[in-house]
C-alpha positions in Angstrom: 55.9 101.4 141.9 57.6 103.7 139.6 59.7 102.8 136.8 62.7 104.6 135.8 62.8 105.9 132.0 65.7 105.5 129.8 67.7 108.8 129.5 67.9 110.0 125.9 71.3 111.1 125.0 71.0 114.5 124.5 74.2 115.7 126.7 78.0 115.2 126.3 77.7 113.1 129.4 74.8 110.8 128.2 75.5 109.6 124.0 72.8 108.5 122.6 74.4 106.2 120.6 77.0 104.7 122.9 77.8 101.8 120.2 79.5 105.1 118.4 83.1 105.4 118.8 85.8 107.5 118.9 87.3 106.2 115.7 83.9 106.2 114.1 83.5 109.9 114.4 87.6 109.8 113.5 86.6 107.6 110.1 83.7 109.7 108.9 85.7 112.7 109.6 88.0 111.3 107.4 85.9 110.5 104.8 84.7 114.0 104.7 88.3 115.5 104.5 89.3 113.3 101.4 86.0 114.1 99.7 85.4 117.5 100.4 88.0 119.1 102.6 88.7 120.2 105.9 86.3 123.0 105.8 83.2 119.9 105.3 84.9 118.3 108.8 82.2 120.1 111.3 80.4 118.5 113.9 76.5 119.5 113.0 76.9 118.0 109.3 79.0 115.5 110.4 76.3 114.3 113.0 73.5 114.3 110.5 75.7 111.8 108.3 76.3 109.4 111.4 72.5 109.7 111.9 73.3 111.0 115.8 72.9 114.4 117.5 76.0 116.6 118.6 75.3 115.0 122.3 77.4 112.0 120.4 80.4 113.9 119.5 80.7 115.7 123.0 81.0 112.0 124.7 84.4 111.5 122.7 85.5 115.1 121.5 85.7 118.5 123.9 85.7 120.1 120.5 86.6 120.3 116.6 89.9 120.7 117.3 90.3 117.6 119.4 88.8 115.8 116.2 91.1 117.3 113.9 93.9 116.2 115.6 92.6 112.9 115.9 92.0 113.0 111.9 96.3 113.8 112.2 96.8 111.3 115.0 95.6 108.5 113.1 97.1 109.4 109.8 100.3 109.4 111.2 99.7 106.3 113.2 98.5 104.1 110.2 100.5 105.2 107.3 103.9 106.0 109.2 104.3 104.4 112.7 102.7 100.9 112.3 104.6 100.5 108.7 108.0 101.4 110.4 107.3 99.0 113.7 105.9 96.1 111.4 109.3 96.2 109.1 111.6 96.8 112.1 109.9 94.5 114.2 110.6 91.3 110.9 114.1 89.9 112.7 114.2 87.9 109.1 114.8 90.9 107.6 118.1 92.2 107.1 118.7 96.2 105.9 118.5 95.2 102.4 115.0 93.6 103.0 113.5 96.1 104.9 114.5 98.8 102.2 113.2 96.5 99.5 110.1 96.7 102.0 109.7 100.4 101.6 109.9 100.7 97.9 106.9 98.7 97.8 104.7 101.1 99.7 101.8 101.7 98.9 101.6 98.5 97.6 99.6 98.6 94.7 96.4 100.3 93.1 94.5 99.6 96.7 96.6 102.0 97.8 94.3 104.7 96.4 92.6 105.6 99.4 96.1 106.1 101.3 97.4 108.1 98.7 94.2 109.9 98.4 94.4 110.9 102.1 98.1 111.5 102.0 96.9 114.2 98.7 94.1 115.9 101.5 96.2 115.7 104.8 98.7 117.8 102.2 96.2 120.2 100.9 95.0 120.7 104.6 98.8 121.6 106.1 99.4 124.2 103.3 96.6 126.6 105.2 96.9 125.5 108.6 99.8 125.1 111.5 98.7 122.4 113.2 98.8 120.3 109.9 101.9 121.5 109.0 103.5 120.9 111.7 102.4 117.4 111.9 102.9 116.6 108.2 106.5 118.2 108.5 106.9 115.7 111.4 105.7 112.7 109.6 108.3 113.5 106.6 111.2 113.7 109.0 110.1 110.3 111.1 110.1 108.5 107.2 112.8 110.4 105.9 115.0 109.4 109.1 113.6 105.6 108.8 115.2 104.7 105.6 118.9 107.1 106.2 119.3 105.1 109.5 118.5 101.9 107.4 121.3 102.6 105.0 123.7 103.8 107.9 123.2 101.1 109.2 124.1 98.9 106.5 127.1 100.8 106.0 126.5 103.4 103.7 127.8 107.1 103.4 126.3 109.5 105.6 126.5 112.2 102.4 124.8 109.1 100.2 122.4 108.1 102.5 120.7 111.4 102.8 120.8 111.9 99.0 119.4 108.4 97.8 116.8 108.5 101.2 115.1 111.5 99.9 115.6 110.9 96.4 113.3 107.9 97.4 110.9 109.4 100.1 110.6 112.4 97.4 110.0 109.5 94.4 106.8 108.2 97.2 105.3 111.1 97.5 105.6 112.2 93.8 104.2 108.5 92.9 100.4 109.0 94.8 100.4 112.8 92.5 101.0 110.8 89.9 98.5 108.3 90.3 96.5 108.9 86.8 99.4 109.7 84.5 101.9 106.7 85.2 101.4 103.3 84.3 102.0 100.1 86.6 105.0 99.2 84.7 106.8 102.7 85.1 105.8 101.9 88.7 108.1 99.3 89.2 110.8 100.2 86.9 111.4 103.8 88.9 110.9 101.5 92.4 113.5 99.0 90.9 115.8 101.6 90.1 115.7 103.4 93.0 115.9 100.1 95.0 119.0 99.2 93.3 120.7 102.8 93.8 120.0 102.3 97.7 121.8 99.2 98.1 124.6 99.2 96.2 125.4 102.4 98.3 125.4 99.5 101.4 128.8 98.2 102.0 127.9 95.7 105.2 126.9 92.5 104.4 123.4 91.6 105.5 
């Protein structure tokens, strides 16, 4: 009687390493951009790290691309989407918590590999489109998160645009900065700009 061999996953229809995932190959990737760049994020050098052939990338991506804008998809998931649902989603907080929530992101010197991703995904929109246009999106989504806040807690329209980006554009200046400012600067500039934010409020929580 004959026996039937295992098939080798050699083709985009058979991985040979079905255990792999589709985040896997979207966390290496990852890895790659932050230490390198985007220009190290390609499938044959990327497949030799894993310890897997291309077949494996072909059973979760129909190209680079796809991966690349999985590397975005993620990004944007994780550091923007998940933060905003998590704070919105606290019914114990009130508009003057959930800002205090914000100014505490990234929330401390573990935060290096966000802010080290957030430095690459940055570096990586300045050359291409498709990371532009995502980053630009990403910045509006945020930027719009803590204006409605403050609208909603009464504030001036005119304010609440200024002290929003005077925040969001504190955030992003802070994971530059990472090497130059100390932990007690840190807090002082979060405190400060904390404390701007909500005496702009004029409804009680």
């Amino acid at each position: 009687m004959a026996t039937t061999k295992p098939r080798r996953a050699t083709t985009a229809s058979s991985p040979e390493k079905r255990s792999l995932t589709r985040d896997d190959w979207i966390d290496a990737a990852t890895r790659r951009l932050v230490d390198m760049s985007v220009d190290a994020v390609r499938v044959e050098p990327l497949a030799a790290e894993i310890g897997v052939s291309r077949g494996s990338f072909y059973w979760h991506f129909k190209s680079r691309k796809e991966l690349l804008e999985g590397i975005l998809a993620k990004w944007r998931e994780n550091q923007t989407r998940r933060i905003v649902e998590r704070i919105k989603q606290d019914r114990r907080l009130g508009v003057r918590e959930q800002l205090a929530q914000l100014r505490t992101l990234p929330g401390n010197r573990k935060a290096d590999a966000a802010a080290a991703l957030e430095l690459a995904i940055r570096a990586w929109a300045r050359r291409d489109k498709l990371a532009k246009r995502i980053v630009a999106e990403v910045d509006r989504e945020r930027l719009e998160f803590t204006i409605g806040l403050m609208l909603e807690g009464g504030a001036d329209e005119t304010e609440a645009r200024y002290l929003g980006l005077l925040g969001y554009a504190y955030t992003i200046g802070e994971s530059m900065l990472q090497e130059v400012i100390t932990e007690e600067q840190i807090r002082s500039c979060r405190a400060h700009i904390l404390n701007q934010q909500i005496a702009a409020l004029k409804t009680p929580d």
